[in-house]
KESE-954821 format. One line per 5 residues: for each residue z, y negated, x of N, C-alpha, C. Coordinates in pm, whole numbers, plus 50000, padded with zeros to 5 digits. Example, Ala and Ser with C-alpha at 12.3 -4.5 7.8 and 13.67 -1.06 7.14 Angstrom:
2
50780:50569:51319:50780:50450:51230:50780:50330:51320 | 50708:50225:51285:50714:50106:51367:50787:49997:51290
//
This chain:
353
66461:76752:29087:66386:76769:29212:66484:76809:29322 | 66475:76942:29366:66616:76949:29472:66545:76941:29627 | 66596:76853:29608:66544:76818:29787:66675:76755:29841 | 66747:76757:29784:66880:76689:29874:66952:76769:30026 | 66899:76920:30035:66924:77010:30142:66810:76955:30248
66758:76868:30253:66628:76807:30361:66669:76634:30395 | 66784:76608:30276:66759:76488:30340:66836:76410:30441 | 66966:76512:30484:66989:76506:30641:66907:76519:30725 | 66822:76578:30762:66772:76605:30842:66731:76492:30983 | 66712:76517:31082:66653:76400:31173:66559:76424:31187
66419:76313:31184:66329:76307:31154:66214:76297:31303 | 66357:76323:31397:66247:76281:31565:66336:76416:31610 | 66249:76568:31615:66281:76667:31663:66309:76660:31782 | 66385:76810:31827:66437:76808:31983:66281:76796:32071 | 66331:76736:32198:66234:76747:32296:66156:76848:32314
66249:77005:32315:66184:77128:32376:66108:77188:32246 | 66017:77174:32239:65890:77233:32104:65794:77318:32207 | 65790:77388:32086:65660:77516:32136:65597:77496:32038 | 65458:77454:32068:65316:77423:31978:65290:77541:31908 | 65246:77538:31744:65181:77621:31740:65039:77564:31686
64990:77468:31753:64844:77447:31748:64725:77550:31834 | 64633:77595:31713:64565:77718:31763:64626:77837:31745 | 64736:77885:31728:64851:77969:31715:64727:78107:31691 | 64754:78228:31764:64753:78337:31783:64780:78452:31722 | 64836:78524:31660:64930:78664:31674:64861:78740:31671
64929:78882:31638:64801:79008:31676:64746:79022:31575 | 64632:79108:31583:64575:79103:31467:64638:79216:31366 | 64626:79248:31253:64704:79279:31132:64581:79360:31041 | 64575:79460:31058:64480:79579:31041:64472:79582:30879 | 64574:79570:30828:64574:79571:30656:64731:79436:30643
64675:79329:30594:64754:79235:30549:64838:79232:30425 | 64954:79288:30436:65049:79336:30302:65151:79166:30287 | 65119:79136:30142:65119:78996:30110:65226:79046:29954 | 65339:78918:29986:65419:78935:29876:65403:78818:29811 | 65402:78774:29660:65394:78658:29594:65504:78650:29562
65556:78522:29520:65615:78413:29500:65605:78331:29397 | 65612:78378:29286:65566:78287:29156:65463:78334:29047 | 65488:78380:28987:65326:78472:28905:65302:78404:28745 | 65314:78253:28784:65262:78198:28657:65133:78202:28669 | 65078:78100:28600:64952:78078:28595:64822:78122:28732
64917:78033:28837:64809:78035:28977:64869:78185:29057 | 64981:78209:29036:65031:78312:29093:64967:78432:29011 | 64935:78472:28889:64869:78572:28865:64694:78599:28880 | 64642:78458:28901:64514:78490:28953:64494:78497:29103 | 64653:78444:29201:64607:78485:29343:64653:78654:29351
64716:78684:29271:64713:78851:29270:64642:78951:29249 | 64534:78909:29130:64439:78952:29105:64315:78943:29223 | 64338:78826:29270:64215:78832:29396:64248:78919:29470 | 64361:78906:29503:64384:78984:29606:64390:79126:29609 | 64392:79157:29539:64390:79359:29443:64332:79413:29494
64160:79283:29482:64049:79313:29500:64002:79301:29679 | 64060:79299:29762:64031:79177:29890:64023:79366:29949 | 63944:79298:30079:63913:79405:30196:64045:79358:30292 | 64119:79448:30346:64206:79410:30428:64297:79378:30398 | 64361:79384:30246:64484:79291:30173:64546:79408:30123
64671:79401:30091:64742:79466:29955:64876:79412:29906 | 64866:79427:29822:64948:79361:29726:65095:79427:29727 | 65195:79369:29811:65282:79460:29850:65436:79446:29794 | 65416:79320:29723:65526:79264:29674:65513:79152:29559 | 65602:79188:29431:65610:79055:29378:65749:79015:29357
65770:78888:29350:65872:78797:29306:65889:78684:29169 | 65940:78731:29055:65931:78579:28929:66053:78610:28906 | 66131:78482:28841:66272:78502:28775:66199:78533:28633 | 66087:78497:28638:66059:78541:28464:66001:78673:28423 | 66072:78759:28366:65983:78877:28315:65900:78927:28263
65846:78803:28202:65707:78788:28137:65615:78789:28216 | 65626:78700:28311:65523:78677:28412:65547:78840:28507 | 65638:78916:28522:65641:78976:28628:65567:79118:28549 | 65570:79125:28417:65503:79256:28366:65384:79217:28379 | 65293:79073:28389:65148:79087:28338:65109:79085:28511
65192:79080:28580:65155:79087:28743:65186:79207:28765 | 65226:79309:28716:65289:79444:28732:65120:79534:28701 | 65044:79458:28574:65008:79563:28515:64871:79536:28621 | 64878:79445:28695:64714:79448:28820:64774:79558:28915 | 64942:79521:28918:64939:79624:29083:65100:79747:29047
65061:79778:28977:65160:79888:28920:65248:79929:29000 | 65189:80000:29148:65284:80061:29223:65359:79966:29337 | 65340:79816:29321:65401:79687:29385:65581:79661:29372 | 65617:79673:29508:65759:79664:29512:65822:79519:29413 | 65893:79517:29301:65898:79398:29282:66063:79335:29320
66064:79221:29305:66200:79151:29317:66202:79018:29243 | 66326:78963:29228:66397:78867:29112:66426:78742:29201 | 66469:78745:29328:66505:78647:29452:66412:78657:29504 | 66389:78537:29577:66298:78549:29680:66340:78575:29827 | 66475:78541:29801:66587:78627:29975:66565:78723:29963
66585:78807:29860:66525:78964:29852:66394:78993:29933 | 66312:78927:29863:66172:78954:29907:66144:78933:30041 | 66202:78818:30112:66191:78735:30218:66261:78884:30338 | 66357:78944:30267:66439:79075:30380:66355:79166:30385 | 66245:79192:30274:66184:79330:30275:66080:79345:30391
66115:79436:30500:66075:79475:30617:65918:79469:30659 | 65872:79553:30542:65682:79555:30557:65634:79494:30500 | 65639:79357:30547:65562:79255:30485:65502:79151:30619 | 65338:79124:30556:65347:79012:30647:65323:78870:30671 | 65311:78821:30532:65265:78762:30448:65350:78700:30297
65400:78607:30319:65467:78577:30181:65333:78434:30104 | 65310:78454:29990:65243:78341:29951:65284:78290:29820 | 65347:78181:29805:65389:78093:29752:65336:78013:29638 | 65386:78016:29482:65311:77989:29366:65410:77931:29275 | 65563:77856:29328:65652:77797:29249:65645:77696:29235
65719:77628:29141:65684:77469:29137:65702:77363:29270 | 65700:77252:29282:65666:77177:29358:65801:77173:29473 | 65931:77159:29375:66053:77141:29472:66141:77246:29519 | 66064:77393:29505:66086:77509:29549:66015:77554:29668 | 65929:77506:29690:65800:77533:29835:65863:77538:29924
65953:77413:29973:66007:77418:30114:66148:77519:30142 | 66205:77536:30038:66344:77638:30083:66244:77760:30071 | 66152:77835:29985:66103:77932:29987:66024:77977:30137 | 65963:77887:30197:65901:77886:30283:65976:77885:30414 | 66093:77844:30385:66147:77826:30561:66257:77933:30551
66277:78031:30425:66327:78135:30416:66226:78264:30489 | 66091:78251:30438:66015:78356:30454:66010:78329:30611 | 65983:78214:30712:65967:78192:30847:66069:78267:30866 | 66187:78226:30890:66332:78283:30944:66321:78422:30978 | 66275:78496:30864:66303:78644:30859:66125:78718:30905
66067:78613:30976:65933:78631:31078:65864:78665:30981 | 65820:78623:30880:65682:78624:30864:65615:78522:30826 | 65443:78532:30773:65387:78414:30777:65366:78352:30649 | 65370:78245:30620:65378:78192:30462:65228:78100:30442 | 65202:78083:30320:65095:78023:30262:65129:77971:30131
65180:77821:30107:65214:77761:30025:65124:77682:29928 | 65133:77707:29843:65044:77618:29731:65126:77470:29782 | 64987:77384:29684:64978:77245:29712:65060:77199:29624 | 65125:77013:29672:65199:76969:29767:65296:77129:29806 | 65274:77136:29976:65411:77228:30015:65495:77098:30044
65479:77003:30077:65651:76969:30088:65580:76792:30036 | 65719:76760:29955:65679:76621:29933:65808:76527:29955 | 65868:76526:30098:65938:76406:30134:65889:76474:30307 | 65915:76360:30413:65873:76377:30524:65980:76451:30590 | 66098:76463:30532:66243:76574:30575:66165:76698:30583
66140:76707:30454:66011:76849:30405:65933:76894:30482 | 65844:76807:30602:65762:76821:30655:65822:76836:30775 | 65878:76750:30812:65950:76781:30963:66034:76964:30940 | 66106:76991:30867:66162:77146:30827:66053:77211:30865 | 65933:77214:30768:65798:77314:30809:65777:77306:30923
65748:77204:30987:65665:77205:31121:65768:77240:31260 | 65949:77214:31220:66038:77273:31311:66041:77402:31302 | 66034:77457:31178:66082:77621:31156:65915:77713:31207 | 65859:77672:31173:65711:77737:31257:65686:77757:31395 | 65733:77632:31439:65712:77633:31556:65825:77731:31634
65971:77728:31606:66063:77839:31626:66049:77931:31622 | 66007:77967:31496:65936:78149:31453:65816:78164:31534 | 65766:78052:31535:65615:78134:31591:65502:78205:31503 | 65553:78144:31345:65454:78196:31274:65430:78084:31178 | 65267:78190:31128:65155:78081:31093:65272:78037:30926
65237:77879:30946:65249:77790:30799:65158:77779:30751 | 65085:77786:30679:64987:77716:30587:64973:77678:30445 | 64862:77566:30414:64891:77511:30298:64797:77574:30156 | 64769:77624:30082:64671:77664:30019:64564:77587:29921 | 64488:77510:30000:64430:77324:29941:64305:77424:29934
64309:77472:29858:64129:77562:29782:64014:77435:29838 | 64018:77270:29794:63904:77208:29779:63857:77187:29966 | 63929:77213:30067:63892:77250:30201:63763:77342:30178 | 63753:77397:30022:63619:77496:30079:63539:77503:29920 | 63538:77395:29874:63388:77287:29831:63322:77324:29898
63202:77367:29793:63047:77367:29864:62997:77252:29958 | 63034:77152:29869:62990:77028:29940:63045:77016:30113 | 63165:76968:30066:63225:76928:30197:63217:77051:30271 | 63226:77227:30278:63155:77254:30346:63039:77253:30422 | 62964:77222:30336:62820:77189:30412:62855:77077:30496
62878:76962:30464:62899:76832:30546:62958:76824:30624 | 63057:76962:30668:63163:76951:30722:63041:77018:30859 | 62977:77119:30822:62880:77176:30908:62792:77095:30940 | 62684:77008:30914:62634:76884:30924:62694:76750:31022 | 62821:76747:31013:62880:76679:31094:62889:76753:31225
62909:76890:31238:62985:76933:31364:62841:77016:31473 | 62699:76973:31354:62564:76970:31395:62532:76864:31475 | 62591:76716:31452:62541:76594:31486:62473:76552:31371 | 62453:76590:31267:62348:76532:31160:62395:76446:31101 | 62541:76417:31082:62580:76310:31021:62603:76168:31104
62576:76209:31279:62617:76088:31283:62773:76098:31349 | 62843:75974:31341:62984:75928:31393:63030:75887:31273 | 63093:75960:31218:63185:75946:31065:63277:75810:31063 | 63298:75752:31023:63304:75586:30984:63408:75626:30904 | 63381:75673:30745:63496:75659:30625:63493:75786:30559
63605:75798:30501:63599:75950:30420:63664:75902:30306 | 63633:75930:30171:63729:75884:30047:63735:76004:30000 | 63839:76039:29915:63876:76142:29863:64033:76085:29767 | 64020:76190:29668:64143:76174:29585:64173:76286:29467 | 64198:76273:29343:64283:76333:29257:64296:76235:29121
64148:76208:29055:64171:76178:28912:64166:76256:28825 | 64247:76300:28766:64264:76414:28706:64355:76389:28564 | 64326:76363:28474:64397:76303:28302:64499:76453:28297 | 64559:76460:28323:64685:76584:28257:64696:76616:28141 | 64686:76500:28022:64653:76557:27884:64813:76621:27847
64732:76727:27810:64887:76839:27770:64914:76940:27862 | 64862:76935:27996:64924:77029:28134:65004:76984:28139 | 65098:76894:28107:65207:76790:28240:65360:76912:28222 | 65375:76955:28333:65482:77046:28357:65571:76953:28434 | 65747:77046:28395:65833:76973:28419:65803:76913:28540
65853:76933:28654:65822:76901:28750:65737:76824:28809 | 65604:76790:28767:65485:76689:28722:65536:76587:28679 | 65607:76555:28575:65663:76432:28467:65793:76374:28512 | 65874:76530:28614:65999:76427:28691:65954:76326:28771 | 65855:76410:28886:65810:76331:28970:65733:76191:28962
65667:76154:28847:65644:76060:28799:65706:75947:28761 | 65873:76006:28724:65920:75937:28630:66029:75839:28685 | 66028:75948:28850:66145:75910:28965:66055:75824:29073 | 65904:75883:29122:65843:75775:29250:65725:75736:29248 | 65694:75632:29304:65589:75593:29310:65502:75612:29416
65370:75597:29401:65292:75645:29552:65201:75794:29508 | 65161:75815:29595:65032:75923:29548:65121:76017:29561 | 65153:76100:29464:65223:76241:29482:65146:76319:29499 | 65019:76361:29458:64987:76490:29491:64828:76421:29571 | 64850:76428:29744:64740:76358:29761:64658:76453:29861
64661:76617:29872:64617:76671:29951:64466:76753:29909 | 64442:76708:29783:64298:76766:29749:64183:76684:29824 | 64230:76537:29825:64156:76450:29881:64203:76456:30083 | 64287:76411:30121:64341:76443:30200:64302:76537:30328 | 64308:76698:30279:64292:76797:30348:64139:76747:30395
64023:76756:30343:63871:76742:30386:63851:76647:30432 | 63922:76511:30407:63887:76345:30459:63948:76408:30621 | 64057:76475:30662:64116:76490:30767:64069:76591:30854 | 64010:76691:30779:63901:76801:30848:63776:76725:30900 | 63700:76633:30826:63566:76528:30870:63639:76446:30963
63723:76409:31003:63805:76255:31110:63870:76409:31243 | 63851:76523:31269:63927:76603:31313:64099:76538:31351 | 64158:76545:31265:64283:76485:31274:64384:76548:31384 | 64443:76535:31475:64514:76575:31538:64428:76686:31605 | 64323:76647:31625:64232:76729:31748:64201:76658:31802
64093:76541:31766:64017:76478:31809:64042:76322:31845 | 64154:76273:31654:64174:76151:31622:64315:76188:31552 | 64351:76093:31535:64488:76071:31479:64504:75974:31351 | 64580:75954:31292:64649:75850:31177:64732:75761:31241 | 64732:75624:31252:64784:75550:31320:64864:75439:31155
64790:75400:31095:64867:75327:30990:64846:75367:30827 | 64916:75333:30768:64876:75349:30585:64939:75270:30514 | 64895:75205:30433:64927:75111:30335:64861:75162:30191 | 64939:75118:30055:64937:75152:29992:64982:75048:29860 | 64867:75041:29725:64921:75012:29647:64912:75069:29509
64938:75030:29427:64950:75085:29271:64974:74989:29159 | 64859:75027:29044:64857:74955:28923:65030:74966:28838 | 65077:74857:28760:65146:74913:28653:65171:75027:28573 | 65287:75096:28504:65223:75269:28438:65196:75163:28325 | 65099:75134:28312:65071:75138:28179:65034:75230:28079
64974:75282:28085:65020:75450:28024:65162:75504:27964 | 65213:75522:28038:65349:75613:28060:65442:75492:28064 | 65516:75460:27982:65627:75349:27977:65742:75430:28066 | 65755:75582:28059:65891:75658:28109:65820:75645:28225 | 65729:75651:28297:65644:75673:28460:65739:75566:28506
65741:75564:28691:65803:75490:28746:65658:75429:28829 | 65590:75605:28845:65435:75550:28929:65379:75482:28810 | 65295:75397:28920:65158:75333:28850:65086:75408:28810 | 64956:75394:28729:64881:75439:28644:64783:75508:28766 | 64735:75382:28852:64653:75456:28918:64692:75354:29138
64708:75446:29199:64739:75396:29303:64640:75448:29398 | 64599:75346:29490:64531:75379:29616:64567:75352:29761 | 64553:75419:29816:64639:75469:29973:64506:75396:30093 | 64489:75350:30134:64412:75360:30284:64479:75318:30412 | 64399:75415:30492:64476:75499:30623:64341:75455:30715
64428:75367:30875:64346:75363:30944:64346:75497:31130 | 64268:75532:31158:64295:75599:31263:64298:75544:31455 | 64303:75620:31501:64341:75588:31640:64225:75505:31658 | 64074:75567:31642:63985:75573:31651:63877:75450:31579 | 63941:75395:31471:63962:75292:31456:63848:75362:31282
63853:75455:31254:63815:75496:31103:63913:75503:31011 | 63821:75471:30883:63951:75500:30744:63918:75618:30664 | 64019:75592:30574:64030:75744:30431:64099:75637:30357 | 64010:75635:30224:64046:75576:30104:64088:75669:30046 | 64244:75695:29954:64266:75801:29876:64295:75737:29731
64251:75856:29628:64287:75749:29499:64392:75843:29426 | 64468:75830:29354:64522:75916:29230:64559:75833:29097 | 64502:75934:29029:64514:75895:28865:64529:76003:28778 | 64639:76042:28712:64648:76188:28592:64661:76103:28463 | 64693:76022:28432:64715:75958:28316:64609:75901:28227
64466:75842:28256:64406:75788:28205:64292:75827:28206 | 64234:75799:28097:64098:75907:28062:64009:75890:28183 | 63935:75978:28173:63853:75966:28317:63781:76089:28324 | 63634:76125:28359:63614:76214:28392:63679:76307:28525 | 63698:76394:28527:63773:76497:28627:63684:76455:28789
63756:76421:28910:63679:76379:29029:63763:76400:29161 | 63722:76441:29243:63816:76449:29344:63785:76292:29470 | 63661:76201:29425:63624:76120:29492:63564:76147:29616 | 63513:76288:29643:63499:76251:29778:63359:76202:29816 | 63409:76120:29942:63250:76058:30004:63300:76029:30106
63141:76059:30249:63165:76040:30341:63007:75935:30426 | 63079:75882:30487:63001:75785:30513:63017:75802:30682 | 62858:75822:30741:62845:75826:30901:62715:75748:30919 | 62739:75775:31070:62606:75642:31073:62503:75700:31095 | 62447:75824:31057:62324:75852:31035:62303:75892:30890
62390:75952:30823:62396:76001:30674:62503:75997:30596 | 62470:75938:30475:62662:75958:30389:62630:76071:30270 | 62748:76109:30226:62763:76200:30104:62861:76178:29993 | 62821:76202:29908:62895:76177:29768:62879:76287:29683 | 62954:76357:29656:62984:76447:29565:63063:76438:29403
62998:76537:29315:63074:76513:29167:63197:76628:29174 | 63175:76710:29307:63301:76842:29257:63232:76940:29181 | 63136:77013:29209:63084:77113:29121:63122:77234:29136 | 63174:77293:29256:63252:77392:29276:63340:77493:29192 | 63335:77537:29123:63411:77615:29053:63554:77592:29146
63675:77588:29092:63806:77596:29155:63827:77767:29205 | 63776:77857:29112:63813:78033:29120:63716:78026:29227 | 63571:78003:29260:63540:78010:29374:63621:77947:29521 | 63675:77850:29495:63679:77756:29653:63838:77863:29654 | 63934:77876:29570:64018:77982:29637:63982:78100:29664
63859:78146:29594:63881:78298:29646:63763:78298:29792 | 63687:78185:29854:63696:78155:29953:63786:78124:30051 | 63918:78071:30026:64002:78029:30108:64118:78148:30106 | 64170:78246:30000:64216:78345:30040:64126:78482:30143 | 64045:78489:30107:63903:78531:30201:63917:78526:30337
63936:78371:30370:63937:78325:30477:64065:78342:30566 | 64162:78326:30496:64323:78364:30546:64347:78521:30551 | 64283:78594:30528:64323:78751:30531:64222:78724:30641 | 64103:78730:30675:64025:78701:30794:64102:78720:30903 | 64103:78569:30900:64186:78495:31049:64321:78588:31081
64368:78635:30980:64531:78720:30961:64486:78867:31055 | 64368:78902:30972:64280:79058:31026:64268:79061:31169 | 64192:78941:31248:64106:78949:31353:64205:78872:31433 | 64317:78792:31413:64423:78726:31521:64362:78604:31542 | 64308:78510:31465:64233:78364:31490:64350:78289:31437
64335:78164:31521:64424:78044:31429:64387:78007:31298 | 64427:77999:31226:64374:77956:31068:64345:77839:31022 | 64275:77820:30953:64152:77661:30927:64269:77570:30911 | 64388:77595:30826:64499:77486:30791:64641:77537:30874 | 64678:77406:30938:64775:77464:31006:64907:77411:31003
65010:77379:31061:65117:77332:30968:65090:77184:31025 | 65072:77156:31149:65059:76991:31175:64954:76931:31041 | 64836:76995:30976:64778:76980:30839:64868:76977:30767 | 64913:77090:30725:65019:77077:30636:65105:76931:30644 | 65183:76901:30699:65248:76776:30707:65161:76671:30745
65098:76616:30781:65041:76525:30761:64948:76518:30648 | 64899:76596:30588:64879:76561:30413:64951:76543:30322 | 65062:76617:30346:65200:76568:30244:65285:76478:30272 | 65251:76409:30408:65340:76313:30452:65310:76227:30352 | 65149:76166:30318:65129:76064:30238:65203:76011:30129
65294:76088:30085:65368:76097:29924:65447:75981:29986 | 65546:76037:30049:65660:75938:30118:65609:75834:30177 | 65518:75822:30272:65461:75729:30297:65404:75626:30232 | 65344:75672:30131:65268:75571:30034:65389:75468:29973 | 65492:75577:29884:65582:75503:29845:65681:75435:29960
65704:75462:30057:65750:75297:30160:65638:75212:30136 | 65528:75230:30180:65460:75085:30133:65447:75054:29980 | 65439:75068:29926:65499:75010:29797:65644:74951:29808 | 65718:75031:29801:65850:74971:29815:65889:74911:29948 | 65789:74854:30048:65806:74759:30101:65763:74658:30106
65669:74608:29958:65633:74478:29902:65479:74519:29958 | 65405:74668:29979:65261:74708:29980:65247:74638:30139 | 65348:74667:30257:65303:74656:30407:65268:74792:30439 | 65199:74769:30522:65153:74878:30650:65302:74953:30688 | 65245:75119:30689:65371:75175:30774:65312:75261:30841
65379:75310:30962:65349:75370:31043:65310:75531:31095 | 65214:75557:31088:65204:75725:31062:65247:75838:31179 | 65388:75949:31115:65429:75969:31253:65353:76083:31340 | 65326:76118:31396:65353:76213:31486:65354:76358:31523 | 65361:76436:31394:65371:76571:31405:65380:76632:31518
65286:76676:31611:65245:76709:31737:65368:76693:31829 | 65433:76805:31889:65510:76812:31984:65476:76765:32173 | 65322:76792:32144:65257:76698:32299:65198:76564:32240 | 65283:76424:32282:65210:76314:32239:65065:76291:32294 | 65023:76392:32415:64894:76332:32507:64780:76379:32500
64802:76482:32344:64691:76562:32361:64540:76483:32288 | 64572:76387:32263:64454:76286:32191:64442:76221:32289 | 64453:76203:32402:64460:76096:32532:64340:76083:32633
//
């Protein structure tokens, strides 16, 4: 897991920050997008995109050549490259989007900022809070958009509810649960099985996360004020360091929670948990969504906002505060399962005031 280049870092940025909440730029007439990874998820966000109004496929990046011929043969005449510094220098681009494993996200990403353009990272983008503070310093410097690529933000369901709520129909939202039971089986990739094997705490907690925090408007409206966290034995996994199955709850300014759950190890039907509970109506969902739908809604949506100059639905203060949970969870665990304190993102403390 190389994260050791993050873990100097100081974790209470300089005073002088420039927000990029709401963030702007011009609008971008044809969005030329380089990938970053063309395994599995990286060759079907290429393929969407082939197809997209307003997109082109302007660049690829794999150290593997396997992967880079079957991404070659969607976009033939696509500049390719072996580095991603390479890719990150190439001039007409405006758009890097991100499809490497888990402990590659954050150097890839604060490479592509540097050299001004805008990045879109697959989920967890960063999983220590060093990670997160990097994203949310280097964005705000550049001035360009971060974002996270959490497809289940655009569930049928929680769409609708999400619209329903911002109708009044739901009411004053009370609780949001959401999570990530998901049996791995024979997916478990390296990187999956390190992370397991080294921490405890919800590692991958932004499927649930992202929508519980879109329904609470997090850092618009309300904030995260505490989280505590515990976890079963691995019984499962004797090599696991995590528990089998751990649950996170988070209280807000506002005085609402988010129950989060995660479980890959143990049989279970497939669930993301979510439910939302207000005081005129609650919702519970099984996840019926096709996954190829809710991304090729949410790439949809990011060439959009990219096209027309809108701030984009996920933004990097999102970004880090959904991935904060990882680190977070595990201090409370490894502080005998107390309450810890949720920080801050936001460069104006008063804007919840």
């Amino acid at each position: 897991m190389q994260r050791e280049t993050f873990e100097t870092l100081d974790l209470k940025p300089e005073k002088t920050r420039q927000s990029v909440l709401g963030l702007r730029v011009a609008p971008i007439e044809i969005v030329r997008v380089g990938f970053v990874g063309l395994g599995e998820r990286g060759l079907k966000a290429v393929k969407r995109f082939s197809q997209m109004e307003h997109a082109q496929v302007a660049a690829l990046c794999d150290v593997n050549e396997e992967h880079m011929l079957a991404a070659s043969a969607v976009c033939s005449t696509t500049r390719r490259f072996y580095h991603y510094e390479d890719l990150c220098r190439m001039p007409d681009l405006d758009l890097i989007y991100i499809c490497t494993d888990w402990a590659s996200h954050t150097p890839i990403a604060l490479e592509t900022m540097n050299h001004g353009k805008h990045v879109a990272i697959e989920v967890p983008a960063a999983s220590t809070l060093a990670e997160c503070w990097a994203l949310v310093e280097t964005a705000e410097h550049t001035q360009r958009h971060c974002t996270m690529l959490e497809n289940c933000c655009y569930d049928s369901c929680h769409l609708a509810t999400l619209a329903a709520m911002r109708r009044g129909r739901m009411g004053t939202i009370v609780h949001v649960g959401g999570g990530y039971i998901h049996p791995m089986d024979g997916r478990w990739t390296p990187w999956r099985t390190e992370a397991n094997q080294l921490y405890r705490g919800d590692l991958y907690p932004t499927h649930g996360m992202g929508p519980a925090c879109q329904m609470l408007g997090i850092h618009r409206t309300d904030s995260i004020e505490t989280l505590i966290c515990m976890d079963t034995e691995p019984f499962k996994r004797s090599d696991f360091h995590n528990g089998d199955h751990t649950m996170t709850i988070m209280r807000t300014r506002l005085g609402k929670t988010i129950l989060l759950q995660h479980n890959v190890v143990d049989p279970h039907e497939y669930t993301r948990c979510y439910h939302v509970i207000g005081t005129k109506h609650s919702v519970e969902s099984r996840d019926c969504t096709p996954h190829s739908l809710m991304s090729q809604r949410m790439d949809k949506r990011l060439v959009e906002c990219l096209h027309k100059g809108c701030p984009l639905d996920i933004d990097v203060y999102d970004l880090a505060e959904w991935c904060a949970v990882s680190e977070l969870s595990r201090q409370s665990i490894e502080q005998g399962y107390k309450p810890v304190s949720f920080p801050n993102f936001l460069p104006d403390t008063n804007i919840l005031k």
